[in-house]
C-alpha positions in Angstrom: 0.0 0.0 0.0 1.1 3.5 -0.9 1.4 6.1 1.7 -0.8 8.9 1.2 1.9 11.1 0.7 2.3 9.7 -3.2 -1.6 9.9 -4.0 -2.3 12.5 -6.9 -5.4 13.5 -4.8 -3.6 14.3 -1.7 -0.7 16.1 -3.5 -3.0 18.2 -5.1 -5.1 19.5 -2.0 -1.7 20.5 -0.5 -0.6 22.3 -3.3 -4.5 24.1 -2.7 -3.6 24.3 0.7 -0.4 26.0 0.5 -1.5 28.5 -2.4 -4.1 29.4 0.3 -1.7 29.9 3.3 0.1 32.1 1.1 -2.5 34.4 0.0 -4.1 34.4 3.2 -0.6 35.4 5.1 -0.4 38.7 3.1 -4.2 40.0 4.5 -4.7 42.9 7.2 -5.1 41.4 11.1 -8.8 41.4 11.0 -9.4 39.4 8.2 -7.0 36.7 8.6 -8.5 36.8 12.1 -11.7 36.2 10.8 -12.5 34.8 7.1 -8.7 33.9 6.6 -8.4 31.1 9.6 -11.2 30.0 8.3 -10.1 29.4 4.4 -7.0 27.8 5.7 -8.4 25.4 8.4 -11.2 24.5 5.5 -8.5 23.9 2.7 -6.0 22.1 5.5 -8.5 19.9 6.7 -8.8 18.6 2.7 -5.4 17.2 2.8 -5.9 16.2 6.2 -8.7 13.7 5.9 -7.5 12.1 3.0 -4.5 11.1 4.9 -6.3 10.3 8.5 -8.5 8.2 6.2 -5.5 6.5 4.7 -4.1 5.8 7.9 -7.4 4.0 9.0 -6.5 0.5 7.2 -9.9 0.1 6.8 -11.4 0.9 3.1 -15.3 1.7 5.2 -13.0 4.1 7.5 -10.9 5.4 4.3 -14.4 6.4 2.6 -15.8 7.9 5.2 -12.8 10.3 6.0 -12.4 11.2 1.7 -16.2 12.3 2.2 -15.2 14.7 4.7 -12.5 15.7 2.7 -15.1 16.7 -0.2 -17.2 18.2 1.9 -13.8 20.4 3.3 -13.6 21.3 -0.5 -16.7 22.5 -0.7 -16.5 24.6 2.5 -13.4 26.3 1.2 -14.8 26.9 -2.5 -17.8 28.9 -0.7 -14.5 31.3 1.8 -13.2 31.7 -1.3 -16.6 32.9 -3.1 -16.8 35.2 -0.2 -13.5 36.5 -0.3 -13.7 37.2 -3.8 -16.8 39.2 -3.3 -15.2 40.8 -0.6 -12.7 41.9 -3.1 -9.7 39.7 -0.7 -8.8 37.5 -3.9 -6.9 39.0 -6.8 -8.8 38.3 -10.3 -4.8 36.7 -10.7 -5.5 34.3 -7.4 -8.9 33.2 -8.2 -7.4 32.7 -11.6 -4.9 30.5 -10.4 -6.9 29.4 -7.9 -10.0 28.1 -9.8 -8.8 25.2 -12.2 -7.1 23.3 -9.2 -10.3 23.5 -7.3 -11.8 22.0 -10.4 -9.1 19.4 -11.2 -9.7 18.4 -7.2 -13.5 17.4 -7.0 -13.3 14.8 -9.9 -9.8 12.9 -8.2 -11.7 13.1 -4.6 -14.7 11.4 -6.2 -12.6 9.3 -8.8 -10.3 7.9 -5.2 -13.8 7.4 -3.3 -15.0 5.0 -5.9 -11.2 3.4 -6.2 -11.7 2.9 -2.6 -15.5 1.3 -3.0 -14.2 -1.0 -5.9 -11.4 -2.5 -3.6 -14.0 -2.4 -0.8 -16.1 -4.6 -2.7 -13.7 -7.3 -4.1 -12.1 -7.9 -1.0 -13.6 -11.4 0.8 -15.6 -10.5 3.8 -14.3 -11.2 7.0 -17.3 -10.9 8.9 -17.3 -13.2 12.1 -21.0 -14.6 11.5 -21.1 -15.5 15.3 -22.4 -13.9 17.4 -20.0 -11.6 19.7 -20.4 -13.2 23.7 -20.3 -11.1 26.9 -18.6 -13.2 28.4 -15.8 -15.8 27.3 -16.9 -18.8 29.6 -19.1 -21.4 29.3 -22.7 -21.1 30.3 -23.3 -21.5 33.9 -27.0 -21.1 34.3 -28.5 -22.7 37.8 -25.1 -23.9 38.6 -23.8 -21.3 40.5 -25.4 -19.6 43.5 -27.9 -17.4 42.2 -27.3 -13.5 42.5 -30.6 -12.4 41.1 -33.4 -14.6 42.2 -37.1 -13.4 41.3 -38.5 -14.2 44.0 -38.6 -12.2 47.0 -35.1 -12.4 49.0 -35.2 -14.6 51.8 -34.9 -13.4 55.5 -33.2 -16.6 56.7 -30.2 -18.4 54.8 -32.1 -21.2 54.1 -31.6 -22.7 50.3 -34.0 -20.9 48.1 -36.7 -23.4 46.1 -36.3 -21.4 42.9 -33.6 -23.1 41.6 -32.3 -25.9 44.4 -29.3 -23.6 45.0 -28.5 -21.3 48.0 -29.4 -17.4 47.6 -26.7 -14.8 48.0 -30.3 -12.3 48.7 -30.7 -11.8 52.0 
């Protein structure tokens, strides 16, 4: 297995990432308080799922973490509407910007479905028994009873539930 390092997808959203970070770094203190941590922490966390989800082992884990990282892309695409708007991003930026955005979405969805293929023609390894509570053998009426239905006893005298002594008393 590759690490996620080498994966098109994930090289991609850094490259997104650090575009971001550098465009962002050059704004006033207000904004990069506000809208600017926000654009960074939304294009970051792209990158960041898709390697988390890598980490996982687990193509069900994997999926579910790529998800997030599309929906991390789409939280970033609508900062960046905003800050274009709000006249933040240079016509140059958005420019620059825009067709890596683009080229992203397709590879996230294009990995997810990878990911569902080699989901799907890997054997199952689902344990079809049931999981126990406990690892020993049943012991029902065989031990001293610790629940008994009946009312508990005053006396120590063998309860006639089940022929054993209560521990009620």
């Amino acid at each position: 297995m590759e690490n996620f390092q080498q994966l098109q997808v994930y090289q991609l959203a850094e490259k997104i990432s650090n575009e971001i970070w550098f465009i962002v770094k050059k704004w006033d203190y207000f904004t990069k308080d506000t809208m600017g941590k926000q654009i960074v922490r939304s294009a970051d966390s792209v990158g960041a799922n898709i390697a988390e989800g890598h980490g996982r082992h687990s193509y069900q884990d994997n999926q579910r973490f790529v998800k997030i990282a599309r929906g991390s892309l789409n939280e970033t695409r609508h900062w960046l509407r905003l800050a274009y708007a709000r006249n933040l991003l240079t016509q140059e930026q958005s420019d620059r910007l825009h067709p890596l955005l683009n080229e992203l979405s397709p590879k996230l969805n294009a990995y997810l479905n990878s990911l569902k293929q080699k989901a799907n023609s890997q054997p199952s390894t689902v344990n079809r028994q049931q999981p126990t509570v406990n690892s020993q053998p049943s012991t029902a009426n065989s031990q001293p009873s610790t629940v008994n239905s009946q009312q508990p006893t005053v006396n120590s005298q063998p309860s006639t539930a089940n022929s054993q002594p209560s521990t009620n008393k």
